[in-house]
C-alpha positions as CSV (number, residue, x, y, z in Angstrom):
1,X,28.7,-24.6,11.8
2,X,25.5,-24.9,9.6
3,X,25.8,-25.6,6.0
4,X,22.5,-23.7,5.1
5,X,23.6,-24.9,1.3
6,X,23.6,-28.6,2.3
7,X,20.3,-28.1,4.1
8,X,18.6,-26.6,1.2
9,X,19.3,-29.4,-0.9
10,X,18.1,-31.6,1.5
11,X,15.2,-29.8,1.1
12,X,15.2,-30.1,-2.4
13,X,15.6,-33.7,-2.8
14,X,12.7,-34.2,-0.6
15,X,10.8,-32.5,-2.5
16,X,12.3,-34.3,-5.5
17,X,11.5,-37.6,-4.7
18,X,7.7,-36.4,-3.7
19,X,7.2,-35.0,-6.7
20,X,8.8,-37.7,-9.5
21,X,7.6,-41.0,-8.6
22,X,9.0,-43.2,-11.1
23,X,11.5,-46.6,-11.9
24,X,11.9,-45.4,-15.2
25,X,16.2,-45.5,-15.5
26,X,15.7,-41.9,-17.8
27,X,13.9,-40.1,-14.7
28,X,16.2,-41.5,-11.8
29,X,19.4,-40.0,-14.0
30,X,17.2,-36.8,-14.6
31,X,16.5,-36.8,-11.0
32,X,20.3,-37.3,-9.8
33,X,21.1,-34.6,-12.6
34,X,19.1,-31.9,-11.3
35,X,20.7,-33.1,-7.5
36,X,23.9,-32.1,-8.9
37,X,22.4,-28.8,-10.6
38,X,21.0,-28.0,-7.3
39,X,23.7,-28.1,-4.9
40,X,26.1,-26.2,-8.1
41,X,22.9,-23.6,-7.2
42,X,22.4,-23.4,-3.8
43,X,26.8,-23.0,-3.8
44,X,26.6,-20.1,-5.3
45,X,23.3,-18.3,-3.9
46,X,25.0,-18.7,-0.3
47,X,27.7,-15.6,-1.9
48,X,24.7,-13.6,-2.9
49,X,24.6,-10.1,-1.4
50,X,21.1,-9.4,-2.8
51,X,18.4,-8.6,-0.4
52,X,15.8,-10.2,-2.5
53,X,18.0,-12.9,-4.8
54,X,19.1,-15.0,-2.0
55,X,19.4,-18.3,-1.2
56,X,16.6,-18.8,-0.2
57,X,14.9,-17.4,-3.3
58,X,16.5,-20.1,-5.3
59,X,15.3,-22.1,-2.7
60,X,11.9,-21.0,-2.8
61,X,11.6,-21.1,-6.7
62,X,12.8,-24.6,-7.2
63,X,10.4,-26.0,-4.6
64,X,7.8,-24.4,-6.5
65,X,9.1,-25.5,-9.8
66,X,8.8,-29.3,-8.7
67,X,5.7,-28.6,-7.3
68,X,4.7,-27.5,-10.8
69,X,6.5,-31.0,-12.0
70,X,4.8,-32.8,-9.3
71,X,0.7,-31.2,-10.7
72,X,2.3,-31.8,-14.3
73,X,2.7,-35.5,-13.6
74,X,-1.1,-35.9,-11.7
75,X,-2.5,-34.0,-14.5
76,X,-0.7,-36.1,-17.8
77,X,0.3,-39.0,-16.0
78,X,3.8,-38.6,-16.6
79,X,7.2,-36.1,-17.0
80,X,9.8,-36.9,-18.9
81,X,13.2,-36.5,-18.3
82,X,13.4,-33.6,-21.0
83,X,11.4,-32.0,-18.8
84,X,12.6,-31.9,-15.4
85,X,16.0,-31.5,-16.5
86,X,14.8,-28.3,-18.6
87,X,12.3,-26.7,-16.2
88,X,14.5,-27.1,-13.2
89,X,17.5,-26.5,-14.5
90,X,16.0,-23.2,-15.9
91,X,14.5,-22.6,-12.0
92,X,17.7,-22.8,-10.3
93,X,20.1,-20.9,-13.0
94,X,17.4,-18.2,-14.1
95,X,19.1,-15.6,-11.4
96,X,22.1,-16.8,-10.8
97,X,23.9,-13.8,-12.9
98,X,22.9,-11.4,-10.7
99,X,25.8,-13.0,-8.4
100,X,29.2,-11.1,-8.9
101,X,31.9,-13.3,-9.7
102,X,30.1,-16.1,-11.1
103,X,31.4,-15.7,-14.9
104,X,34.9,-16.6,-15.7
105,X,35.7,-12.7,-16.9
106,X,34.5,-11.5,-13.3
107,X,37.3,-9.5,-12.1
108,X,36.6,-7.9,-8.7
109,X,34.0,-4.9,-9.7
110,X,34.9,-5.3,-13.1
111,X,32.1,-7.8,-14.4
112,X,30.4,-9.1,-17.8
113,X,27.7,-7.6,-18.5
114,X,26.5,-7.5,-22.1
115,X,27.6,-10.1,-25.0
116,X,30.4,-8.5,-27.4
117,X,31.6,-5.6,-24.5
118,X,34.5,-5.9,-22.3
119,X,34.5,-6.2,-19.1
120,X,32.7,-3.5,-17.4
121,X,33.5,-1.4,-13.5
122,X,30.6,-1.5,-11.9
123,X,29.5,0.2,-8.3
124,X,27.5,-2.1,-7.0
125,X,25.8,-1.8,-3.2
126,X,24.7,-4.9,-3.2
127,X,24.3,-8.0,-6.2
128,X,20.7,-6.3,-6.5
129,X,22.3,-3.9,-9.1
130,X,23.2,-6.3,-11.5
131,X,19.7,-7.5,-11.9
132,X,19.4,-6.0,-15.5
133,X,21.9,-8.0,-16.5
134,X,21.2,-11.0,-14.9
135,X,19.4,-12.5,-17.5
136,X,22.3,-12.8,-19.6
137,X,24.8,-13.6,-17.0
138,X,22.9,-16.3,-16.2
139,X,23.1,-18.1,-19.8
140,X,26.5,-17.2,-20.0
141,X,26.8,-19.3,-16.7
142,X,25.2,-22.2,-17.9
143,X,27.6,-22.2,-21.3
144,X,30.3,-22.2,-18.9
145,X,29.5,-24.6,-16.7
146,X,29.6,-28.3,-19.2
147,X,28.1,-30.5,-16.7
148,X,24.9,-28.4,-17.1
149,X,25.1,-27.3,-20.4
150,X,25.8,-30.8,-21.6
151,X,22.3,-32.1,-19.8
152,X,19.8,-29.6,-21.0
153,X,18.4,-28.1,-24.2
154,X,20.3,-24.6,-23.9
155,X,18.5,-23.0,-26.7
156,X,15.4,-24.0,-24.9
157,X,16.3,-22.7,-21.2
158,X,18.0,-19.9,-22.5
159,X,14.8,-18.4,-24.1
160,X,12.7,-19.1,-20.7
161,X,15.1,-17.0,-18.5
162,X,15.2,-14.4,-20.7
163,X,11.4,-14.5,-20.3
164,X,11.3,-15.1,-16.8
165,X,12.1,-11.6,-15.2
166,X,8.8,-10.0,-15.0
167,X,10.4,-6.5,-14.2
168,X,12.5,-6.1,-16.5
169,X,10.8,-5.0,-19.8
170,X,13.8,-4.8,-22.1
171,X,13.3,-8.6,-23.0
172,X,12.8,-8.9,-27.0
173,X,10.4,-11.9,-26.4
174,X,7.4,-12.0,-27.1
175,X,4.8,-13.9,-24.7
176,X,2.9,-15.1,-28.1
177,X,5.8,-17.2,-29.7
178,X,7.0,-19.4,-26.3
179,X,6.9,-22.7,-25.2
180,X,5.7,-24.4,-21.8
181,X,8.9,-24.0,-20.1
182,X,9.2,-20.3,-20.2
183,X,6.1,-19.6,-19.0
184,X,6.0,-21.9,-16.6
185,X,9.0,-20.6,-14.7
186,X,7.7,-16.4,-15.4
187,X,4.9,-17.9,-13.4
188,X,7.3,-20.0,-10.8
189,X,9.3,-16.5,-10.4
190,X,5.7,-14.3,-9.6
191,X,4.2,-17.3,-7.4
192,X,7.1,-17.7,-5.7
193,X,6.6,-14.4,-4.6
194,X,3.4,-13.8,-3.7
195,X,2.9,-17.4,-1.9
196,X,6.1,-16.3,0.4
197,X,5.5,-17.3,3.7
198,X,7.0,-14.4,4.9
199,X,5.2,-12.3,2.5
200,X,5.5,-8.6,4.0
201,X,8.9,-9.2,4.4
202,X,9.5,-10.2,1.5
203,X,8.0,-7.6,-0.4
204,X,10.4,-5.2,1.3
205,X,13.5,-7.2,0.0
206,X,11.7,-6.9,-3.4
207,X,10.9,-3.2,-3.6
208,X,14.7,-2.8,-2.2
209,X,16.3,-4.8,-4.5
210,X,14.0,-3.6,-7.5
211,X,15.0,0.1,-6.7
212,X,18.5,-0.5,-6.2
213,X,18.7,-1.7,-9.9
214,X,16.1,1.4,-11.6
215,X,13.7,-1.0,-12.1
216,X,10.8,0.5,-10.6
217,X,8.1,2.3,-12.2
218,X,8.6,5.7,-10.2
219,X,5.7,7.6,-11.8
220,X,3.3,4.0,-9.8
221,X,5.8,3.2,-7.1
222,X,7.4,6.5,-6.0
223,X,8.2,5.0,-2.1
224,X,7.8,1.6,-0.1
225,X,4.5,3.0,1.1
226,X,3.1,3.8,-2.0
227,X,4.5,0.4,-3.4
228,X,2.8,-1.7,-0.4
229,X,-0.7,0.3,-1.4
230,X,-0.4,-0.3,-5.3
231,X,1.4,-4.1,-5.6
232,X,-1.9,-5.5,-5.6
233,X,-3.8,-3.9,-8.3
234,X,-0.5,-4.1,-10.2
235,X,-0.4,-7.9,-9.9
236,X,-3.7,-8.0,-11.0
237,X,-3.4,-5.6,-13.8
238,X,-0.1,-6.7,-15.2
239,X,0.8,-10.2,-13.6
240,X,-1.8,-12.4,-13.3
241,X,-2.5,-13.2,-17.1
242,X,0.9,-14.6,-16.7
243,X,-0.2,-16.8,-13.6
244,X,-3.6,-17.7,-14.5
245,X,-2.9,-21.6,-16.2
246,X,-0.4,-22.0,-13.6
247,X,-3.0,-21.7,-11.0
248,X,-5.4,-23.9,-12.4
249,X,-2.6,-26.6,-12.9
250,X,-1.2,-26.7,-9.2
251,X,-4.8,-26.9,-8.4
252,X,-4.1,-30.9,-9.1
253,X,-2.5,-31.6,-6.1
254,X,-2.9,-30.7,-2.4
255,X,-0.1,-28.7,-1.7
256,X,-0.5,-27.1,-5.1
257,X,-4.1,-25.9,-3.9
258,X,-1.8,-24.8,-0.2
259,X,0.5,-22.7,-2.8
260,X,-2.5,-21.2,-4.2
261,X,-4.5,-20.7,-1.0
262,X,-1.1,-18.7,0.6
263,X,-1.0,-16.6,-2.6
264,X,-4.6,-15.3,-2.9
265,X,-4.8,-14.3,1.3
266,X,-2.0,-12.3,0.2
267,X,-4.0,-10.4,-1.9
């Protein structure tokens, strides 16, 4: 049988090692850290009953989020450990809540979904419809979890997922008052999908997904159709000012420029 969640950290760690290049004794531990982070991931994305959440979303992001490492390091001349620990940590836990079952007061259909409420029955289709929520089931994963909580700046990665789920407009933070890491992985999350290899398909599990949970703009995206004719002009109306540094700084490196090249014939 094939362990699609051991491949995808194979995966990963290739990547990994591409990316950080270094004898420094900090990185290797970050490196073996995020290793660990990845497969605690990739475990639980292979539950996921979301058409677009998947594992191999989470697979997707956090390729992208090392490639963004990788064009950090040709651009500075180093990462710290701070660093990938934080910005990959935040890649491959940012949508973990929408998972059922993955908090500790997960009961069956009853799930957490808000801070200070009980545990709520919910009817859910697929994971998809917990995607409002996700943001803070997410967090509340990574206080529950001490290995990962213990080995990154929670304050810090909490305030970047919060920021990272461009369709869901009920986040308090404001784009003016955040730091690298959250925008950096908003921009992983809408790169990730617009560079998909398997774009039109991919799309579809979007719209799905985004629609299960009423997060679509009816009154612009009333049906699939309608939602494959507008996406563009809303990416370029409403996404790509969150995209636009990220572009130029995956631009440092070769497959960067491929990641960039992908997205734009896409569009």
């Amino acid at each position: 049988m094939i362990n699609l969640t051991r491949l995808a950290r194979n995966d990963f760690a290739k990547i990994l090692s591409i990316s950080v290049e270094d004898s420094n004794p900090e990185i290797i531990e970050a490196c073996d850290v995020v290793k660990h982070m990845a497969l605690v991931s990739y475990s639980r994305f292979a539950k996921s009953t979301s058409l677009y959440f998947s594992l191999n979303h989470v697979l997707s992001t956090s390729l992208i989020g090392l490639h963004l490492l990788n064009a950090l390091r040709c651009r500075d001349g180093f990462v710290t450990a701070e660093q990938i620990k934080n910005l990959i940590g935040a890649t491959l836990f940012c949508d973990v809540g929408i998972i059922q079952g993955v908090l500790s007061e997960d009961d069956g259909d009853r799930l957490k979904l808000r801070a200070g409420e009980a545990v709520s029955q919910i009817n859910a289709h697929t994971d998809s419809s917990l995607w409002p929520y996700k943001a803070y089931r997410s967090i509340e994963f990574i206080n529950e979890s001490a290995f990962i909580k213990q080995r990154i700046d929670v304050e810090l990665v909490g305030r970047a997922i919060s920021y990272s789920d461009f369709m869901n407009s009920s986040s308090e933070i404001s784009s003016s008052n955040l730091d690298d890491i959250a925008k950096y992985l908003r921009a992983i999350q809408i790169i990730t999908l617009m560079s998909s290899q398997n774009y039109e398909r991919r799309g579809v599990e979007f719209y799905l997904s985004a629609y299960e949970a009423n997060l679509l703009d009816r009154t612009m995206f009333s049906n699939l159709s309608d939602f494959r004719k507008k996406w563009t002009q809303y990416f370029w109306e409403h996404l790509y000012p969150d995209v636009g540094e990220e572009i130029l700084l995956l631009r440092e490196t070769s497959h960067g420029r491929s990641i960039i090249s992908q997205m734009y014939s896409h569009l």
